[in-house]
C-alpha positions in Angstrom: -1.9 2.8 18.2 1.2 3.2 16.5 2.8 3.6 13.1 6.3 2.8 12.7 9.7 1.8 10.7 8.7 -1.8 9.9 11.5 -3.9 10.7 12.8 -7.5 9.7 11.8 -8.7 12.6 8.3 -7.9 11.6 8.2 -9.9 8.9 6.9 -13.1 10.7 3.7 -11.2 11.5 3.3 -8.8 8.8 3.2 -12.8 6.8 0.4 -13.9 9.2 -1.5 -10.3 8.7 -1.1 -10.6 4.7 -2.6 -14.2 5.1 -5.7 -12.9 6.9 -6.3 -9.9 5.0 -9.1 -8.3 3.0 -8.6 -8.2 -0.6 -4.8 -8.6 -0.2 -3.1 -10.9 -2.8 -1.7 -14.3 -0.7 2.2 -14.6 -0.8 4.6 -17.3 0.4 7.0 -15.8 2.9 10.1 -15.3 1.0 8.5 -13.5 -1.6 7.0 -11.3 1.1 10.6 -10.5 2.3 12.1 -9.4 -0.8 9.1 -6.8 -1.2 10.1 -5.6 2.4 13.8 -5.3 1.2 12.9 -3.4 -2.3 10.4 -1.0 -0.4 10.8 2.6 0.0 8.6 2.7 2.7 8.0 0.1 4.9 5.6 0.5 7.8 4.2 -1.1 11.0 0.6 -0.7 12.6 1.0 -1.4 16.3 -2.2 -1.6 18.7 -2.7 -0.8 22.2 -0.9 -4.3 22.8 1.7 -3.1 21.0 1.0 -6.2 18.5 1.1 -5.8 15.1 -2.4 -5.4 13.4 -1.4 -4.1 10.2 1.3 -2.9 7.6 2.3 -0.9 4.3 4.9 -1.5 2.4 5.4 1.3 -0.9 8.2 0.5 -3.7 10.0 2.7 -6.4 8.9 2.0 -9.3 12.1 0.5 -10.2 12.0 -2.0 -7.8 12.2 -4.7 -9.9 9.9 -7.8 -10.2 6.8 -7.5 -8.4 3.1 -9.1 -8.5 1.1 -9.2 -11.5 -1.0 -6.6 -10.5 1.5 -4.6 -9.0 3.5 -5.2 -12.7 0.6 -3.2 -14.2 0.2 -0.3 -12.0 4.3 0.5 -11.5 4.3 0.1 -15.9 1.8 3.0 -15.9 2.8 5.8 -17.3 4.0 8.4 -14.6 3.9 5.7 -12.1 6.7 6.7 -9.5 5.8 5.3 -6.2 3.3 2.9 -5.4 1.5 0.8 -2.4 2.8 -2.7 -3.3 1.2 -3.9 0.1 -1.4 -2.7 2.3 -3.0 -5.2 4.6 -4.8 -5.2 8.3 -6.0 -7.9 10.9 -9.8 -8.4 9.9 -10.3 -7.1 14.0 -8.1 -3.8 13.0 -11.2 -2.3 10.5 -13.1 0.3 11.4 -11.1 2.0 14.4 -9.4 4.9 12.7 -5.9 2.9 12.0 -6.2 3.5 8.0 -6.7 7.2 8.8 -3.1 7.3 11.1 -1.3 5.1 8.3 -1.7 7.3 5.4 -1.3 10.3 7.7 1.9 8.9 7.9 2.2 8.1 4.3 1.6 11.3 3.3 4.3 12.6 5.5 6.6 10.5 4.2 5.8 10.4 0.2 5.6 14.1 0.4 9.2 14.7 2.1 10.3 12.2 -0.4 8.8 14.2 -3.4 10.2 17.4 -2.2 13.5 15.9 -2.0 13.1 14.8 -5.5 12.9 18.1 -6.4 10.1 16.7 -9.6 7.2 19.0 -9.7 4.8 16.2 -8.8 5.5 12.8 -8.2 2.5 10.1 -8.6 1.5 7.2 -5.5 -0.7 4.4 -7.0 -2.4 2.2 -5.6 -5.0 -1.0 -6.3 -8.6 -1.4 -5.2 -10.9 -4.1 -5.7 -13.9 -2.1 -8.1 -15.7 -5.4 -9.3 -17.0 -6.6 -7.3 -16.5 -3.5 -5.4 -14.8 -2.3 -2.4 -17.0 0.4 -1.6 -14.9 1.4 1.9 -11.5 1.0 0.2 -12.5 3.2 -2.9 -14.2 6.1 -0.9 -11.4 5.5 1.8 -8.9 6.2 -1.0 -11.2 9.3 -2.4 -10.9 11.1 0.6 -7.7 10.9 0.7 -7.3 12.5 -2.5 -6.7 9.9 -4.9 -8.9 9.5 -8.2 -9.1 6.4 -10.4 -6.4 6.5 -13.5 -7.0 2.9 -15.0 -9.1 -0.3 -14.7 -7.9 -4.1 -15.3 -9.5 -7.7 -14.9 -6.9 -10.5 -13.1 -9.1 -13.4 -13.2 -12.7 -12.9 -11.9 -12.1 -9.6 -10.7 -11.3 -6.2 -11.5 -9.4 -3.7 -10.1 -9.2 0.0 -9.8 -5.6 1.7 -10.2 -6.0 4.9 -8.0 -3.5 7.8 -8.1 -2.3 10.4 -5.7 0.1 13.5 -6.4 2.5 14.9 -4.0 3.8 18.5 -4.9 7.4 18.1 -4.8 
């Protein structure tokens, strides 16, 4: 297993992994690219096949135009940076891949807050709390974030968790 740059040439498959995602808002292609291009961070999960099996992509809050649920966490107040896309094969669950990813992400987000220089700066992120997502939100505790916020889209509502890096 692997995490890496993700690169254009990725986009093909990160599509197909978004498609067959859990709890992962569906998005045509094209839309799917220009979140690629506007991210900060833009990362590849690679299995022992060396196949993709999953992907994050994290955006500056001034990215621009974005989802409607993305819309609301980015306009939060202190939002900085936040997990516009996080999506894995079905078959990729449960074998320690989430774990190396936000290793990674925190690596990254927390070189990027140091070179900031801000004295803290904010990842958000969205989880699926009704009905719930009971691995995604304990996932996401453990890793230190804490609900900030709560919002209904349609039928369901969803959990804006937060994350400070020490900059």
């Amino acid at each position: 297993m692997t995490v890496r740059n993700m690169t254009e040439g990725d986009l093909d498959a990160a599509f197909q992994i978004n498609e067959l995602g859990i709890d992962v808002d569906p998005v045509d292609r094209a839309t799917l690219a220009r979140l690629f291009k506007r991210s900060l961070i833009a990362l590849a999960v690679t299995g022992p096949s060396s196949d993709m099996v999953g992907f994050c992509m994290i955006t500056d809050t001034r990215a621009g135009e974005l989802p409607p649920r993305a819309a609301w966490a980015i306009g939060h107040d202190g939002a900085v940076l936040h997990v516009e896309r996080l999506a894995f094969l079905p078959e990729g669950s449960g074998h320690g891949l989430g774990v190396d990813l936000f290793d990674e992400i925190d690596e990254r987000v927390g070189k990027w807050a140091r070179a900031a220089g801000t004295e803290s700066t904010p990842l958000t992120s969205i989880i699926k709390v009704e009905p719930l997502n009971e691995h995604g939100r304990t996932f996401h505790q453990i890793r230190g974030f804490h609900e900030i916020d709560r919002q209904a889209f349609g039928d369901t509502t969803w959990g804006l968790m937060q994350k400070c890096y020490d900059g």
